[in-house]
Backbone as a chain_set.jsonl record, in Angstrom:
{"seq": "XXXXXXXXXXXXXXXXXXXXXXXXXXXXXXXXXXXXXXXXXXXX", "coords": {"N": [[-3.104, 168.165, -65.074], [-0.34, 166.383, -66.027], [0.551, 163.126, -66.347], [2.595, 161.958, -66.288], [4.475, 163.852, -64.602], [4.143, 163.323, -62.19], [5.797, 162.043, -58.967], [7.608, 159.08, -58.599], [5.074, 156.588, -58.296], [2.96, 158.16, -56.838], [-0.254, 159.327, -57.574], [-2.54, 161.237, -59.04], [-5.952, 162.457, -58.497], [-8.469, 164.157, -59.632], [-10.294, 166.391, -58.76], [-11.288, 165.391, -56.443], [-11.409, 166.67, -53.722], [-13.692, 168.548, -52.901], [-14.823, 172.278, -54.005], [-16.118, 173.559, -51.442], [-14.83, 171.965, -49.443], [-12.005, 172.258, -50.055], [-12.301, 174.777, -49.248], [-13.072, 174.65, -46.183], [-11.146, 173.456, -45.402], [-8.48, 174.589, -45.44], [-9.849, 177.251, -44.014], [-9.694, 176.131, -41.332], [-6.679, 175.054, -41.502], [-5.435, 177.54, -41.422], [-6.313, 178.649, -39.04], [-5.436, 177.231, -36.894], [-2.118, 177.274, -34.651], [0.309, 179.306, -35.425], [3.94, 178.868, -35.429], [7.085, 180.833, -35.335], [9.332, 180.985, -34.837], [11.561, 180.164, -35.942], [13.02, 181.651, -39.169], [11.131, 181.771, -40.875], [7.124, 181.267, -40.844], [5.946, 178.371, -39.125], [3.496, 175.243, -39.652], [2.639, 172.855, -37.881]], "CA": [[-1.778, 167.701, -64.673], [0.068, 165.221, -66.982], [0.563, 162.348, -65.476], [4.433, 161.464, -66.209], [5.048, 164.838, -64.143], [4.257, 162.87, -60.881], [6.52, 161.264, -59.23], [6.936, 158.159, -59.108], [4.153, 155.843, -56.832], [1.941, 159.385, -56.935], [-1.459, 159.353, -58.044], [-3.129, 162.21, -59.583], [-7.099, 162.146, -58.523], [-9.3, 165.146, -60.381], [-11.749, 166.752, -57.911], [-11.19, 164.968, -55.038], [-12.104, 167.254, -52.634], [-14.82, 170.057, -53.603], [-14.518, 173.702, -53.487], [-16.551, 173.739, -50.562], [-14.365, 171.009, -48.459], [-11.171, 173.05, -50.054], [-12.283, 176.217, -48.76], [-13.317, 174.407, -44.971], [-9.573, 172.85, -45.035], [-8.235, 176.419, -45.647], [-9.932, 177.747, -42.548], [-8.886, 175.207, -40.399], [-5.142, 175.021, -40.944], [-5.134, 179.045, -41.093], [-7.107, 178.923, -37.489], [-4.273, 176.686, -36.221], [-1.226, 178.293, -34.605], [1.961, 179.266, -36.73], [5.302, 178.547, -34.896], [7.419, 182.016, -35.547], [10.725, 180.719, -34.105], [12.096, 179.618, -37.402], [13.071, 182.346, -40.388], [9.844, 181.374, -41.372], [6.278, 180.825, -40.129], [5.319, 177.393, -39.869], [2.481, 174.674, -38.735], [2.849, 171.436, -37.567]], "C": [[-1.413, 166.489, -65.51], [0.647, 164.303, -65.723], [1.888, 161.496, -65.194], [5.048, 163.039, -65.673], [4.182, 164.779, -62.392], [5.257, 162.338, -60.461], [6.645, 159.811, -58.575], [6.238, 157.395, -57.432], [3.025, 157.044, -56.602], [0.552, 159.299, -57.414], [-2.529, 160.361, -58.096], [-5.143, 162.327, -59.718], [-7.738, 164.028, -58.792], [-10.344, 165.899, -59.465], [-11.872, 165.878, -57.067], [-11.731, 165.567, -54.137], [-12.853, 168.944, -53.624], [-14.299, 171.281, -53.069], [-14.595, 174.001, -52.367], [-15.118, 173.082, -49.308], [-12.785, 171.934, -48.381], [-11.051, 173.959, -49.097], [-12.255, 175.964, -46.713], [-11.366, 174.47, -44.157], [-8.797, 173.804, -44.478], [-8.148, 177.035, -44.474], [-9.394, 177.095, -41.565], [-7.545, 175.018, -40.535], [-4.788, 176.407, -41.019], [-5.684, 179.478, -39.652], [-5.81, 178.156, -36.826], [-2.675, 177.63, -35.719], [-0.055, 178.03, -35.316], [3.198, 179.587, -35.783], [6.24, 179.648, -35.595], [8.461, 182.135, -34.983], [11.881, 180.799, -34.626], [12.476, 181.552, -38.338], [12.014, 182.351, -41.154], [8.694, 181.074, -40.583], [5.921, 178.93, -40.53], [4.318, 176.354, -38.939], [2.472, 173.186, -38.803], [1.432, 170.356, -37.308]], "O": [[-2.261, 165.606, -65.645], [1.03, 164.623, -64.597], [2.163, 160.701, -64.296], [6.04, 163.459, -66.269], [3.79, 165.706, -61.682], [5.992, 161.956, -61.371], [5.637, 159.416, -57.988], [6.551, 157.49, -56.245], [2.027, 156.593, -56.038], [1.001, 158.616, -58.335], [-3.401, 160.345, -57.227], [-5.666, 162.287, -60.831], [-7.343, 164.951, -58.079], [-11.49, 165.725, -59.879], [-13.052, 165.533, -57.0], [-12.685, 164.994, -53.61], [-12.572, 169.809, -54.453], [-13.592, 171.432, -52.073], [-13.661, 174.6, -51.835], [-14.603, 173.825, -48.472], [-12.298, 172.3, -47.311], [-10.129, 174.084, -48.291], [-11.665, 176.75, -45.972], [-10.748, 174.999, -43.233], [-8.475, 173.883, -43.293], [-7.126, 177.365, -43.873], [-8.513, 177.653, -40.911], [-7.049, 174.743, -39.442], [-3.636, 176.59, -40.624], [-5.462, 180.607, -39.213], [-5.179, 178.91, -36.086], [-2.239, 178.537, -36.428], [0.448, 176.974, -35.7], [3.306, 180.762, -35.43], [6.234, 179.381, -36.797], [8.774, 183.239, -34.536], [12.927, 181.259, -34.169], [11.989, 182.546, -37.8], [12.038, 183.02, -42.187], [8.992, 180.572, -39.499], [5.735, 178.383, -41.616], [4.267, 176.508, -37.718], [2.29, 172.516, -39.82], [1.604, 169.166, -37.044]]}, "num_chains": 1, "name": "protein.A"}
């Protein structure tokens, strides 16, 4: 990611969170329920 295609006050950190922690995150806000009220699903 180039770093003048943040904007601005943003901060661009490289591997921050691991595959592993990714993949946990993932499950957990896809286990959460999705609000289906909207034109759209969505999760709060």
């Amino acid at each position: 990611m180039e770093p003048n295609a943040l904007p601005p006050g943003a901060t661009y950190i490289p591997d921050f969170v691991t595959p592993a922690e990714e993949a946990s995150l993932a499950a957990e806000i896809e286990a959460a329920p999705w609000i289906k009220d909207l034109k759209r699903r969505v999760q709060h």
